[in-house]
Every structure is written in structure tokens, then in C-alpha cells.
N, C-alpha and C positions, 0 to 999 in steps of 0.2 A: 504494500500500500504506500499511498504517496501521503503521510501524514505533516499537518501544520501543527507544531506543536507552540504554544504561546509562553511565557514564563520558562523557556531553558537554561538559561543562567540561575534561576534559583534552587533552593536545597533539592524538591521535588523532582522541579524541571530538567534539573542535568543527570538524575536517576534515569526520570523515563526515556530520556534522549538515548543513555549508552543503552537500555534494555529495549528500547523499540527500534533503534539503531542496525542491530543483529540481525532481523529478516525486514523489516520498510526500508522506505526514505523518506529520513525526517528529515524536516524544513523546521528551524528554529529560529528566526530572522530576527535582529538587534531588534532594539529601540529604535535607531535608527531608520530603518529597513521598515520597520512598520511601528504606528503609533496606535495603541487600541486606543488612546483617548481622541481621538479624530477618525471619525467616523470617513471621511474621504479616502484616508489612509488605509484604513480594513475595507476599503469598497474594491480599493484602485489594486491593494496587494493581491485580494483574490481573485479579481478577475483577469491580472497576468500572472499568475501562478496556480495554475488548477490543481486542486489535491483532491485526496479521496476521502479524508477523514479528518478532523482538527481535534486535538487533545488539549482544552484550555486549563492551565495551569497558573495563569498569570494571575497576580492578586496582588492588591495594595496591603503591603504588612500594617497590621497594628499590633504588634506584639512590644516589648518590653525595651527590644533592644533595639527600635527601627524607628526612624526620623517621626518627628510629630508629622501626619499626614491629614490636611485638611477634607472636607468632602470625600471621605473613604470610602465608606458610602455610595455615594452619589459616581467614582468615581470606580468604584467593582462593577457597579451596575452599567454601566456606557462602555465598560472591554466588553462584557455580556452579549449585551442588547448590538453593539457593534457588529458584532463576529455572526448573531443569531439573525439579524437582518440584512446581511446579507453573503450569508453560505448557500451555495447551492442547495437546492431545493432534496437532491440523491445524497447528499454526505450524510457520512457519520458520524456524531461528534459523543467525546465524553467531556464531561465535564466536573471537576474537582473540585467538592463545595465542603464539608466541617458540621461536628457533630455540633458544633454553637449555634448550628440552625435551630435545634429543639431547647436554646434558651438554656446555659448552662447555671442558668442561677436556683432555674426552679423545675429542670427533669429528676424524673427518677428514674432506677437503673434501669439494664437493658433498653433503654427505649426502642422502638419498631416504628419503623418508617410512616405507619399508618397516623403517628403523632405528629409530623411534620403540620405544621400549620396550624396548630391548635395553639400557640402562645405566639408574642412576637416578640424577637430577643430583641434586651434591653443593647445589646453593645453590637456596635457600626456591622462587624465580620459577619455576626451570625446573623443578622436581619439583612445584609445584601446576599448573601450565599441562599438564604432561604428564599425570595424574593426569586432569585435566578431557578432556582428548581420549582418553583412554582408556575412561574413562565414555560420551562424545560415540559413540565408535567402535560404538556397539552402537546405538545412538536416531535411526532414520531423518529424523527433526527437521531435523538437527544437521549443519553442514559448521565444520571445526575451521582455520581459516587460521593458517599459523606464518610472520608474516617474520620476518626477521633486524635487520639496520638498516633502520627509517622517518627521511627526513628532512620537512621542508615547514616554510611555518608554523605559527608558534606553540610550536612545539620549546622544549625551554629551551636557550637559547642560553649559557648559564653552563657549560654541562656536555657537551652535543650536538656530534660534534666538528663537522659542514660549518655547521652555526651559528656554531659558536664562533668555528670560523676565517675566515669571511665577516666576523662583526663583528671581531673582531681589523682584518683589513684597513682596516675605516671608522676605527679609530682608528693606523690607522701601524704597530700591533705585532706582534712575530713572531707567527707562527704555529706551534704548537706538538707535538709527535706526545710520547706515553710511547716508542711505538716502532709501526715499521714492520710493518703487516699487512694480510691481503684480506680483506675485510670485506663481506659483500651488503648495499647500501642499498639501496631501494626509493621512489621522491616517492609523499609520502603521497597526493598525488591519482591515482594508480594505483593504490594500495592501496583506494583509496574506489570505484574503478569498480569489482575485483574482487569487493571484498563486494556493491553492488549487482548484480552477476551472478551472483553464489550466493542474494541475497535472491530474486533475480527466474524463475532457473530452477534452482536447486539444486542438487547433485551427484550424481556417479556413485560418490565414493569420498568418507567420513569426512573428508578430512583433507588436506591442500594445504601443500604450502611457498611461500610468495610472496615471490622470489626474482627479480631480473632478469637479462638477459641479458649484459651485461659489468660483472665484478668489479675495477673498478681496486685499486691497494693507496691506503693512505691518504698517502701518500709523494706517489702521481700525483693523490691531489685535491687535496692542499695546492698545489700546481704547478696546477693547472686553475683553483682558485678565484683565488691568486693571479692567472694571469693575465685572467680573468674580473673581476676588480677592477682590474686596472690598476694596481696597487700591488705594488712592487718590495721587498714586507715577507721579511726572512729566514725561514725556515723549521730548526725546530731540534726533532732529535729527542734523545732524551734514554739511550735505551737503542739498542745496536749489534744487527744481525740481524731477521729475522722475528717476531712474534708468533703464536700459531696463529691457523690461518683457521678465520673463521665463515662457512662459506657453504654454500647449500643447490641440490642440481641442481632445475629448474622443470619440468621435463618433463613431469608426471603436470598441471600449471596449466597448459601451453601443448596439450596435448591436449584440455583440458576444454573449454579460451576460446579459442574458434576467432580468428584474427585477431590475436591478444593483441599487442601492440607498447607496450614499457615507453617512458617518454619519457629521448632518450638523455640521459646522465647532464650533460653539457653545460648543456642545454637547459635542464634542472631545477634546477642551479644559479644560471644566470642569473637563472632568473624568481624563486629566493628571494634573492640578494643584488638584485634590485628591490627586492623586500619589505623588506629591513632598511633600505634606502638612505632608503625612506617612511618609516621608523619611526626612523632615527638617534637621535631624541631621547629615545626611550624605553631605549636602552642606555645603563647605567651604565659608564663608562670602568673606572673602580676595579673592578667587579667580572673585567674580563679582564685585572688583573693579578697575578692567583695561581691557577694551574691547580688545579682537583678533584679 
């Protein structure tokens, strides 16, 4: 397939690049090259560049570590609406939205997809992602993926907790939680077969929670990476009790994908604290010693 994937330079983006990479052609065009906030720009890109499918992965960060962004909002929603008015009418497009769609302040666990739309979240990401899948929801095009937590390379390890507390480890120092909660991660390279299997045969239903099969809390992975590192670093949380849980039930994804087998959470850790251990040199010490 001839995929446009949007957001390649980001954590996600340059995953699914190298794993759709392998059997497509992917098209990952700068900023530059195409502007989703200009509507002429996504008009003009698509109609000299014909593809078969689009992967949008592009997003305005609001996370912890990322520039104050004005209109985020307003501003997720116009790469959307962009790319959705005017792709051909035969593509196939996924699109990569966030369990903050069902409002992380006031779901309960598992949540199923059937809840999308029943609250409208208070904070910019989850109300534009929601917003896009509810659009998506009507446009046979369209399959709408929500994970929860993505770990892998290239994560920002500054802010990302199984990053952070991997690197933490290569330099000696604790490891650190705000506080104790269940949280669905998912390795990003499971995330990257998923989307290549909705690129490739599409769906039955709009919309998908991508969501793995066991939720440890973050308590039990700071203890797993720990001892996956080999280093005897304290572990120090900072608030007493639970956090709420972000987690989503997979059910309506594991009927879809015949077969589906997350890689155990174990496995996935090892093979990214490999990756940090190559890369030691490239983490700043100083930067893991003031939490985000």
C-alpha cells in the first residue's frame, strides 16, 4: 500500500513508519511539505500525491513537557477535518485518538467503547480526539483506535513513566510514582501491527480500544523494571492510596484480530531497557533529577 502517514517524526509516528515501512510505502512529509493547519495545503498535497490509505498520527501535544499550545483544541480538530474532507472518497484511513476520550477524571475501569460519548472531557486532548471519532463514526473510510498508555522507543523518556524509570535505573536513582494506579500500557510495536491490520482489512465497527490483556498497577512495574535492570534503586511514591484507573476492556479488538497476543509486559520491557542501555549516552543525568 501506498500509505500517508501524518505525525512521523513523533514518539508514535516514527514507530509506525519503521513497522509499516517493511511491506508499504510510506509517505511521511515534513511540516514543510504539508501543513495540516491549512486546509489548501492537505487539499493540494493529496491531490499530487495519490495514496491508498492515511495513518493520522499527528497531534498537538498537551502533555507536561510540551510548549504551552494555544487552540489545541480547535487546532487537532482542523488536521482532522482537513485530511477527512478531502481524502478520497476509496481510502482507508486509521486514525489514532486516546482513552481521555471517555473523560479520565470521571470513567470507571474497563471502559467499552459503547461509552464513548456519554461524558464530554473536561481537558482540550480528550474532547478533540472524541469529537474526531464521533465524526469518524458515521465515514465508512474510517476505523478510530483509542489506546491508553503507548510505551517503546523513542518515548520521551523525561516524562514517560516505564522510560523514565528504566533510565532512572542506568543512573542508580530512585524510581519514582506521584502515586499508585492501573494504568493500560500497550508496546508500541503492537500498536503498529494493529493499525497495519485495520490498514490492511478494515473494520466491522468505527472505533476500537487498544488495550492489552494484563493491567499491572505502576507500583508492580516499578518492581518488574527494577528487577529487569538489576539494580537495587529504591522506589518512592509520593502520594498514599490508589489513583483512578485508566483502563479500557479489548474485547470488541480481540474479536476483530483473530489471534491477537499482546507481547507480555515482561518481554516488552526488557527489549526497551536494551534500547536505553545502546543509547546511555544520549540520556542527560540532570534531566532525571526533578520529576515533571
Amino acid at each position: 500500500m501506498r500509505i500517508l502517514l501524518t505525525g512521523g517524526s513523533g514518539f508514535i509516528g516514527r514507530n509506525l513508519r519503521e513497522h509499516l515501512a517493511r511491506r508499504h510505502n510510506v509517505l511521511a512529509p515534513s511540516h514543510a511539505e504539508i501543513e495540516l493547519l491549512d486546509e489548501e495545503s492537505v487539499r493540494t498535497w493529496l491531490a499530487t500525491h495519490p495514496v491508498d490509505a492515511i495513518v493520522h498520527s499527528a497531534t498537538i501535544p498537551g502533555h507536561r513537557n510540551a510548549p504551552f499550545a494555544s487552540d489545541l483544541a480547535l487546532k487537532n480538530l482542523k488536521m482532522f477535518l482537513h485530511l477527512a474532507l478531502h481524502a478520497p472518497p476509496a481510502i482507508r484511513a486509521v486514525i489514532l485518538g486516546s482513552g481521555a476520550e471517555y473523560d479520565v477524571s470521571r470513567m470507571g475501569p474497563r471502559v467499552r467503547e459503547e461509552e464513548a460519548g456519554s461524558r464530554v472531557p473536561e481537558d482540550e486532548t480528550g474532547f478533540s480526539k472524541l469529537v474526531c471519532s464521533l465524526f469518524a463514526a458515521g465515514d465508512s473510510r474510517f476505523v478510530h483506535l483509542r489506546p491508553f498508555g503507548v510505551f517503546g522507543p523513542h518515548e520521551d523518556w523525561e516524562i514517560r513513566f516505564i522510560s523514565n524509570a528504566i533510565c532512572k535505573t542506568l543512573f542508580d536513582r530512585p524510581i519514582t510514582l506521584r502515586q499508585n494506579r492501573r494504568l493500560d500500557y500497550v508496546w508500541v510495536g503492537d500498536l503498529a501491527m494493529i493499525v497495519e491490520h485495520f490498514l490492511v482489512h478494515g473494520g466491522r465497527h468505527r472505533a476500537y480500544n487498544v488495550t492489552p490483556d494484563e493491567t499491572p498497577d505502576l507500583l508492580g512495574l516499578a518492581r518488574l523494571i527494577r528487577d529487569v535492570s538489576g539494580k537495587d534503586v529504591p522506589i518512592r511514591i509520593a502520594c498514599d492510596g490508589m489513583g483512578p484507573e485508566y483502563t479500557g476492556d479489548n474485547s470488541r479488538l480481540k474479536a476483530e484480530v483473530p489471534g491477537l497476543r499482546f507481547t507480555p509486559i515482561r518481554e516488552a520491557i526488557s527489549r526497551l531497557h536494551a534500547w536505553y542501555v545502546e543509547r546511555r549516552s544520549l540520556i542527560h543525568e540532570e534531566a532525571l533529577l526533578t520529576d515533571k
